[in-house]
C-alpha positions in Angstrom: -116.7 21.5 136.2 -114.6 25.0 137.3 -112.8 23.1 139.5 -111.9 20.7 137.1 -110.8 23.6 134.5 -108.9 24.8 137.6 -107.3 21.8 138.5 -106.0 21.3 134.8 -105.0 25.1 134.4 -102.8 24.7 137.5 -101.2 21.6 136.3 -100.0 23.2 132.8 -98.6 25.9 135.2 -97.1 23.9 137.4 -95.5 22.0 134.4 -94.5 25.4 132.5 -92.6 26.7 136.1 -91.0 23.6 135.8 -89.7 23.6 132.1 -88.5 27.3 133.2 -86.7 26.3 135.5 -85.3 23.6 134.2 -84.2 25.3 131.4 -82.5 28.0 133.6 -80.8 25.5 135.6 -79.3 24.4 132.0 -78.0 27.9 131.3 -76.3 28.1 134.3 -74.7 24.7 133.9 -73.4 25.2 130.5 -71.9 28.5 132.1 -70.5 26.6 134.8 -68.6 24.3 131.9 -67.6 27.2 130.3 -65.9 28.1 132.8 -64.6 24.7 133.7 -63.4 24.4 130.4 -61.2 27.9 130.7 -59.6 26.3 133.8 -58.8 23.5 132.5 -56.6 25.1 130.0 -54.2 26.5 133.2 -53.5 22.9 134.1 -52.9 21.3 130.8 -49.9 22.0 128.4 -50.0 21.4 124.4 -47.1 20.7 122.4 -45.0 23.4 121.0 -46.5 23.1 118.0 -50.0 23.9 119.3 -48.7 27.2 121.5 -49.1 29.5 118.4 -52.1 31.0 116.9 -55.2 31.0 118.0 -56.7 28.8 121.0 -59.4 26.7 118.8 -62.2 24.8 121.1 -64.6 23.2 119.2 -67.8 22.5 120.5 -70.4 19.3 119.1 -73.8 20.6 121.0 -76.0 23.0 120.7 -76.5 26.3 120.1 -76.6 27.3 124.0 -73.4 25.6 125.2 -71.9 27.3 122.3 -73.2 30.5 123.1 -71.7 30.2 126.5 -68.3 28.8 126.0 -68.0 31.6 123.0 -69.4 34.6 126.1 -66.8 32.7 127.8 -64.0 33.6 125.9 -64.5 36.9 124.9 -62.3 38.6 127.2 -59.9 35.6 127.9 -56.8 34.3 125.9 -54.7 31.1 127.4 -50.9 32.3 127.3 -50.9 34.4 124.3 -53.3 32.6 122.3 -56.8 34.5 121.7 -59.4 31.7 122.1 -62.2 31.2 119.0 -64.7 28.8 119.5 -66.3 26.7 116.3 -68.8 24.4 115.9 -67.4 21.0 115.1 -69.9 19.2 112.6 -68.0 16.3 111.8 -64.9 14.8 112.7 -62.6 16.5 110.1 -63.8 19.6 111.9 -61.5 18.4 115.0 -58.4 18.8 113.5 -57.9 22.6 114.2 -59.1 21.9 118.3 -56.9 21.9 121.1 -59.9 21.4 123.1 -63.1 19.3 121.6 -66.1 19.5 123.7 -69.0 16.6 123.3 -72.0 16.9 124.7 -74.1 14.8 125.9 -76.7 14.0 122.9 -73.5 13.9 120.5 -72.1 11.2 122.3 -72.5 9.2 119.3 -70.0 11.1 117.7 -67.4 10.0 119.8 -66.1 7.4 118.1 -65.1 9.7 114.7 -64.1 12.1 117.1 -61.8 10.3 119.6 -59.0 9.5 116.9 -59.1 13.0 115.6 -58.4 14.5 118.8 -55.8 11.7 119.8 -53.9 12.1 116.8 -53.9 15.9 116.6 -52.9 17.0 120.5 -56.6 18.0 121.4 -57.8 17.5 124.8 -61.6 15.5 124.4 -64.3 16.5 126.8 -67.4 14.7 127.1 -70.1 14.9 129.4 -71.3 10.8 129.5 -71.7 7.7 131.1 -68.2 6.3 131.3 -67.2 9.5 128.3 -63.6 9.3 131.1 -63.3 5.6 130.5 -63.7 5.3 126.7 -61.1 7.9 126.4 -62.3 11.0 126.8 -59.6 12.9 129.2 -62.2 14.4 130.9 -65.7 14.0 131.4 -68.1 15.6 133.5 -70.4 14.4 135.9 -73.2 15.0 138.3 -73.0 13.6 141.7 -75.5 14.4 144.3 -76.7 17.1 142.4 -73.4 18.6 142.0 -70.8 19.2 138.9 -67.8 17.0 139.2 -65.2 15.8 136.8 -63.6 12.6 136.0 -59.9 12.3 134.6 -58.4 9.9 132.4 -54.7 10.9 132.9 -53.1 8.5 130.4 -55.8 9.8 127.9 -55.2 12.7 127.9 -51.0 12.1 127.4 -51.6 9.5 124.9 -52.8 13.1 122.8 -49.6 14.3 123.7 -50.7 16.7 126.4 -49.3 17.0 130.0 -51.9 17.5 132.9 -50.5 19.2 136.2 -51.3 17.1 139.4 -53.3 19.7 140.8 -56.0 19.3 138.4 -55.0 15.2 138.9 -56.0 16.1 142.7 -59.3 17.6 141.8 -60.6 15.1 139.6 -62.1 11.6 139.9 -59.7 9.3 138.1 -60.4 7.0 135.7 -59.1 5.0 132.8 
């Protein structure tokens, strides 16, 4: 009987250590975007009419991606743009973005999002099975346990947006 008790106690531990570190390996990742996302924005260039103002990326996920685009930004402005970081809630909420983040679980979304984006110069980030393909300019993936990015170059001009070819180098094509 106590080594039963034991056996079941060391599971539930086992499985805790496990959801810890899962969820650690999920901060880091979303910092890792964060920071993806910031570098991105050195290789892409928005229309004149987006290069004033403030740098809007709108995030549709949760509160921890959020959390760590917004630590993110705190200290960083692309060209003389201050960045703010909103939560997009619906569509409409796109309007304002230069860059719209979807994650994962919003995927759903894409659809309202994508024309949104398109039409209003915002570069559409996705991290989803074939996100790069249904017109997302780019869309993170995992390969071999490593963070890598697909690129849909015509994508991401159709939004009006010019990608430099060293980001086009770095980046799994697609599209």
């Amino acid at each position: 009987m106590l080594a039963k008790n034991f056996r079941v106690i060391a599971l539930v531990v086992g499985l805790m250590l496990i959801f810890v570190a899962f969820a650690s390996a999920q901060d880091v990742n979303y910092k890792l975007h964060a920071g993806l996302l910031y570098h991105f924005t050195k290789h892409i260039e928005w229309p004149m009419s987006k290069q004033s103002g403030d740098f809007v990326i709108g995030v549709l996920g949760n509160a921890n991606l959020t959390e760590a685009v917004e630590e993110m930004s705190k200290s960083r402005m692309v060209g003389s743009q201050k960045i703010i970081v909103v939560q997009v809630k619906t569509a409409d909420d796109a309007n304002r973005c230069h860059i719209i983040y979807v994650q994962r679980f919003q995927s759903t979304q894409f659809n309202a999002v994508y024309p949104k984006a398109k039409s209003g110069h915002a570069l559409l980030i996705t991290e989803s099975e074939e996100g790069g393909k249904r017109g997302a300019g780019i869309n993170f993936i995992t390969i071999d346990e490593k963070l890598k990015f697909e690129l849909n170059k015509s994508a991401i001009e159709d939004a009006g947006l010019k990608v430099s070819n060293e980001l086009v180098k770095l980046a799994i094509p697609v599209g």
